[in-house]
Each structure stands twice: as structure tokens, then as C-alpha cells.
GUZA-790281 format. One record per residue (C-alpha): residue number from 0; residue in three letters; chain; x, y, z. Coordinates in nm, 4 decimals. Layout:
<vexmis>
pos | code | unit | u | v | w
NUM | ALA | A | X | Y | Z
...
</vexmis>
This chain:
<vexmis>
pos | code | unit | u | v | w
0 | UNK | A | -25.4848 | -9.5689 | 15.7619
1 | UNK | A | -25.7225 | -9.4125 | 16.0089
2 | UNK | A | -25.8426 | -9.8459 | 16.1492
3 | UNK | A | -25.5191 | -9.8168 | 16.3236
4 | UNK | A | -25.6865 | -9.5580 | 16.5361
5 | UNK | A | -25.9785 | -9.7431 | 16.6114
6 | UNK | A | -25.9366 | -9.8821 | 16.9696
7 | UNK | A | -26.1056 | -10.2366 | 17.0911
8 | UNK | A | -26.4249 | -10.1946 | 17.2913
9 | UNK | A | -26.3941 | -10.3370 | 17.6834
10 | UNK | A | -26.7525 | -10.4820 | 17.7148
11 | UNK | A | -27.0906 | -10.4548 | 17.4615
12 | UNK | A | -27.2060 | -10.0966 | 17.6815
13 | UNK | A | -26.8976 | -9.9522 | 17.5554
14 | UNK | A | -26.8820 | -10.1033 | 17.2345
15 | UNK | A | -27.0106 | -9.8184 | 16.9266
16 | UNK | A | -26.8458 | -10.0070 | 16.5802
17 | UNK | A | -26.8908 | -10.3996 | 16.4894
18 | UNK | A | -26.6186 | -10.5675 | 16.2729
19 | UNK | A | -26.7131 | -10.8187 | 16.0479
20 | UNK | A | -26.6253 | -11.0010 | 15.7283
21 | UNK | A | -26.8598 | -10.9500 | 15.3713
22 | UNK | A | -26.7105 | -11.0871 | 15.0345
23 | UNK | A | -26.3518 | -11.1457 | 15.1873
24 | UNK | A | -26.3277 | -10.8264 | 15.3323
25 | UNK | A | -26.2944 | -10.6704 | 15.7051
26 | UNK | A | -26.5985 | -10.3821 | 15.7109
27 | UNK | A | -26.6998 | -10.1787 | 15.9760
28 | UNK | A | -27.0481 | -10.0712 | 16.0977
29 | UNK | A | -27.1665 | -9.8594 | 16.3508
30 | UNK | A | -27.4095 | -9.9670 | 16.6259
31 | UNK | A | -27.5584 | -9.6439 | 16.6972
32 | UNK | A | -27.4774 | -9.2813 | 16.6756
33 | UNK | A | -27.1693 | -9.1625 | 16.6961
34 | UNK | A | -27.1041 | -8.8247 | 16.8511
35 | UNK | A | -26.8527 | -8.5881 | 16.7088
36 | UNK | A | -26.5003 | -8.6241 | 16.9064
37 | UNK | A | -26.6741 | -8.9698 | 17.0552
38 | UNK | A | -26.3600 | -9.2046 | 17.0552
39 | UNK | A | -26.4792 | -9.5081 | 16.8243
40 | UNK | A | -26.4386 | -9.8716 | 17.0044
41 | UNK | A | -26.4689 | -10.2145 | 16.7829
42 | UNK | A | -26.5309 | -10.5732 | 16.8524
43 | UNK | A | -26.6228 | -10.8172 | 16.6526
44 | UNK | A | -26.9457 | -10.9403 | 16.4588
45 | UNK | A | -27.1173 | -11.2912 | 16.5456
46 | UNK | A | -26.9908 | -11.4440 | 16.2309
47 | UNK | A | -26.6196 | -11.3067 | 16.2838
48 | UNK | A | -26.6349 | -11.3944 | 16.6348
49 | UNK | A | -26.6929 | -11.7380 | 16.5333
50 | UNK | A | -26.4635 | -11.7328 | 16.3053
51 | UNK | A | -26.1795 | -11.6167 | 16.5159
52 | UNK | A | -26.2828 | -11.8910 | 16.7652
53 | UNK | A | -26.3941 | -11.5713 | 17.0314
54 | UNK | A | -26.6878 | -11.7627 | 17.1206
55 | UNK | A | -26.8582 | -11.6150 | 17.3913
56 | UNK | A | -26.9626 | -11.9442 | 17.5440
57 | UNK | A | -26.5814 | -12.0018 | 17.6518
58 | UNK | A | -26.6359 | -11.7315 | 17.9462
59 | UNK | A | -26.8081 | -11.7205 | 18.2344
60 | UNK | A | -27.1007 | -11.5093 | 18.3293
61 | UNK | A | -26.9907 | -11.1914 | 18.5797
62 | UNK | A | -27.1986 | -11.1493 | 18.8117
63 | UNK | A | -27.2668 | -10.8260 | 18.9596
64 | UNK | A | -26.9975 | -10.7690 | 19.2249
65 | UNK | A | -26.8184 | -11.0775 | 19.1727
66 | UNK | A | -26.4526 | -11.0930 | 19.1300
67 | UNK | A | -26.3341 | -11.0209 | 18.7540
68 | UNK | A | -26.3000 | -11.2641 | 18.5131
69 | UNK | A | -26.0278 | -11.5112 | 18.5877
70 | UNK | A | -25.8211 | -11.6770 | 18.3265
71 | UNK | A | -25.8375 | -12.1076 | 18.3732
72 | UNK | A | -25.4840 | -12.1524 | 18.2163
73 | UNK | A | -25.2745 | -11.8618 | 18.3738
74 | UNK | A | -25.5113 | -11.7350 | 18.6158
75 | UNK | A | -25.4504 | -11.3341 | 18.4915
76 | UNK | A | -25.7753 | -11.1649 | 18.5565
77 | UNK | A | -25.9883 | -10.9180 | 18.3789
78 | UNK | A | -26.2200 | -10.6385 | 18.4656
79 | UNK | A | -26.3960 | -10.6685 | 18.1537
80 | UNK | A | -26.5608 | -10.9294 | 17.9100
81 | UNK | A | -26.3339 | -10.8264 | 17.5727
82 | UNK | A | -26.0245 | -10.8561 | 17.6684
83 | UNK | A | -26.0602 | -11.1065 | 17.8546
84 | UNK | A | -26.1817 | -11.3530 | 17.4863
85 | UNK | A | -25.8850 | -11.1988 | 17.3342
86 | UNK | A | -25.6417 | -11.2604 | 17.6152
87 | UNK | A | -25.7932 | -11.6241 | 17.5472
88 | UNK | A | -25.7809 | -11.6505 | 17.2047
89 | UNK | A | -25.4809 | -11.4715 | 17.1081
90 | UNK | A | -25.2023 | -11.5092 | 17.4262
91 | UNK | A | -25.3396 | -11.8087 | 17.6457
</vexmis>
């Protein structure tokens, strides 16, 4: 009841959980301490990422000041790295 709560990280600085997939089933592991009251932010393992065809490969490397990441099909852009594979995957 309580993984509906569980927001989607933006980029891997924010990210504090990691989905992934063991014996069939979605599990959940924390990448480091997690401070009482700290909101908890998920994306998703190598394997699942694979899996889920979020390869990281499909997007482009930000660099540092550059404009945000810009999608090839609809050409919607994204502040940050995450949502910008889902937006891929899942609505592109």
C-alpha cells in the first residue's frame, strides 16, 4: 500500500531507492541512508532498466549548461535525465 507513495527520482543525485526484479518479484533497496521524514525517490535497477527497454544509451549526454534534454520524436524537453527515459519509453 505504502509503494504508491514512493515518488520517481529526477536524476541519480536525487535518486535514494533502486527498483528491481528477484524471483519474479518487484523489490526495493535503498542506496544509502535514509533520513527520517526524507521523502523516498525510486528508479530503476540495471537489469529492470533493461528490461523495460529504459536504456540509458537512448539519451544524450547534458552537458553542463546546455539546454535540457530534448525529445527526437515530439521535441518536449526535460530538465532532468528520468523523466525524460520514461517520457521515451512509456508516452513517445
Amino acid at each position: 500500500m505504502w509503494l504508491r507513495l514512493v515518488q520517481s527520482a529526477r536524476d541519480r543525485d536525487e535518486q535514494n531507492l533502486e527498483a528491481y526484479v528477484k524471483n519474479g518479484q518487484l523489490l526495493y533497496r535503498s542506496l544509502r541512508r535514509i533520513e527520517k521524514d526524507e521523502e523516498l525517490l525510486v528508479w530503476y535497477g540495471k537489469d529492470l532498466i533493461e528490461l523495460l527497454l529504459l536504456s540509458a544509451g537512448k539519451a544524450p549526454v547534458k552537458a553542463k549548461g546546455s539546454t535540457p534534454y530534448s525529445c527526437p520524436d515530439c521535441n518536449q524537453r526535460f530538465q532532468f535525465e528520468f523523466p525524460f527515459l520514461a517520457h521515451l519509453r512509456f508516452r513517445c
